[in-house]
Every structure is written in C-alpha cells, then in structure tokens.
N, C-alpha and C positions, 0 to 999 in steps of 0.2 A: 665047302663046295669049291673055293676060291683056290685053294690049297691043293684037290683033285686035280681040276682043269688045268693047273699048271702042269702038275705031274705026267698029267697027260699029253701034253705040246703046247698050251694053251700061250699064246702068241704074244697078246696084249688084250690090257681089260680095260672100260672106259666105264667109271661109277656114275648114276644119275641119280636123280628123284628119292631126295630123303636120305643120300649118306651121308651124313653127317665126316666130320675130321675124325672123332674115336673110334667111327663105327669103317671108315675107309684106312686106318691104321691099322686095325685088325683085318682087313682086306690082304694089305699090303703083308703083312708077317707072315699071313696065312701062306701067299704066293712065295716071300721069300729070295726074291729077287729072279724068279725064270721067267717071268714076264715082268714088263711093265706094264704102273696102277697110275691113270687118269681120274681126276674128278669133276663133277659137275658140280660143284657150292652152289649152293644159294645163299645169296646175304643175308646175314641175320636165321638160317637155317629155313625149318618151317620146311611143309610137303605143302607140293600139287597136286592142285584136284586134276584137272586136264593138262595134258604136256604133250608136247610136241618135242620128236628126237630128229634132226633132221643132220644127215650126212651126206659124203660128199660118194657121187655115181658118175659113171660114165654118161646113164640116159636117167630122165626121170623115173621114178619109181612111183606106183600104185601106192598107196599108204596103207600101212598095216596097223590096223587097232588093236590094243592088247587091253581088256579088261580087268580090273582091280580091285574088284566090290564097287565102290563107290565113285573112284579114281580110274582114268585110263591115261596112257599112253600111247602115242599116233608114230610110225615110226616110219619118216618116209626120206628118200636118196633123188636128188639134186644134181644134175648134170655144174651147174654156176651159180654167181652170186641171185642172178633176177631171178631166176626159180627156186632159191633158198627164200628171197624175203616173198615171191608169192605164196610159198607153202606156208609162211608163217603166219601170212597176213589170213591164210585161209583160216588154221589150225585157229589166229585168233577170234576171225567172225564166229567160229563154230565153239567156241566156249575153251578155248584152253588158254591158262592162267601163265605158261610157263613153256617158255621155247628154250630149247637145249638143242646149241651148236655143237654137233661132234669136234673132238680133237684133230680130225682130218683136215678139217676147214681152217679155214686162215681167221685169224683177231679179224681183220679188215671186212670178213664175211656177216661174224658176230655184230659187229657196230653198226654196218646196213640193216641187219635186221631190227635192232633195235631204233632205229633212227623210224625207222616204217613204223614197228607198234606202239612206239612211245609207251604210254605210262599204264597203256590196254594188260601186258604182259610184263612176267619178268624173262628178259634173257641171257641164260648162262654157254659158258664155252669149259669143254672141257680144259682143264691144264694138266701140265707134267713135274710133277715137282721134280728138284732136282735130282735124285737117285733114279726117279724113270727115263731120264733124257738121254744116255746113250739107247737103253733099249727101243723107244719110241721112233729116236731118230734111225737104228736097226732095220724095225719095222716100216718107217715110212719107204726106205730104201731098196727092203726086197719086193716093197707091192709096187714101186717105179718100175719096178726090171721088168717086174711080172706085164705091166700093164704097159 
C-alpha cells in the first residue's frame, strides 16, 4: 500500500503503533525513496493499547478516535507546546498507555510531554533517519510557504 501512495504523490509518511524496524524497512523499500519514511519506536517494541497521536495545527483540533478491536488510537492537532502536554495529560487520564509526538513537532515538545506524564505513559517522537532528512526537510519547507 506504501509503495501505491508513493506512486501516487504520497509526500511524506510518519510510522506509529507497532512498526517495528523490519516491519518500517520494508515500509521504506516499498516507497523507494519518493517520499520520506518517519518512525515512531517504542523502546523495547511492544504495541499500545490506547495511544494518543498528537500534531502540530494552526488551532486546536477536535480529537478523532479511530477504533482497533481492542486497541484505539486518538488523533488530535495542537496549536503549541501547553495544548500538546494538555492533550496528553488528557489522552492520559482517559486510559492511553502511549503518546506519539508527530515529526512536525520539535524534541523540545516531546520532552514537556513526557515530563507532565511521567511514568503514567510512554512517549515517543517520530524521527528521520538519515536517507529521509533531505526529503523531510523538503517537505517541512513547502508547507512553511504554504502556511
């Protein structure tokens, strides 16, 4: 599917919940270098039951639930840093095990969050390995222009 969406214009792709390194390398070949491949790791691997995806918005955003069988995913957009760590701190009262900082957002974002949930959640940030970081930085440049 990875491999389509590129073919198609597919821009940039940002991996969460449960790709493993093998399973984001075959991500990555599938695409082939038309876009750049982000991950979200988890240390030590391992899936989440509840997760929170949280990126960076102009205004805050309404949070969107995406069901999983058993597992969901909350996926909500963040004007700043204070309404990243309230959405986390929310996502955490309400049962999720796993906050994921989009790639948009800064380290410096990621580490307030986690400073707030402490040992409640785990928090990851996407990264770029190095083959994605011209295209990333590409991408972060045309949505400056745009925005």
């Amino acid at each position: 599917m990875a491999g389509e969406q590129a073919a198609a214009g597919l821009r940039l792709l940002e991996l969460y919940r449960g790709f493993g390194l093998a399973a984001a390398a075959r991500v990555a070949e599938a695409v082939a270098g038309r876009a750049p491949v982000g991950l979200s790791a988890r240390a030590g691997g391992g899936r989440a039951g509840r997760s929170v995806t949280i990126f960076g918005d102009d205004v805050a955003t309404e949070p969107v639930v995406v069901e999983h069988g058993a597992t969901s995913t909350t996926v909500v957009g963040v004007p700043d840093d204070a309404a990243a760590v309230r959405a986390a701190e929310d996502a955490v009262a309400a049962g999720a095990d796993t906050v994921e900082i989009c790639g948009g957002k800064p380290l410096a974002t990621a580490a307030l969050v986690e400073a707030a949930v402490g040992d409640r959640a785990t928090v990851t940030l996407v990264g770029w390995p190095f083959d994605s970081l011209e295209g990333a930085a590409g991408y972060k440049a045309a949505y400056a222009e745009a925005h």
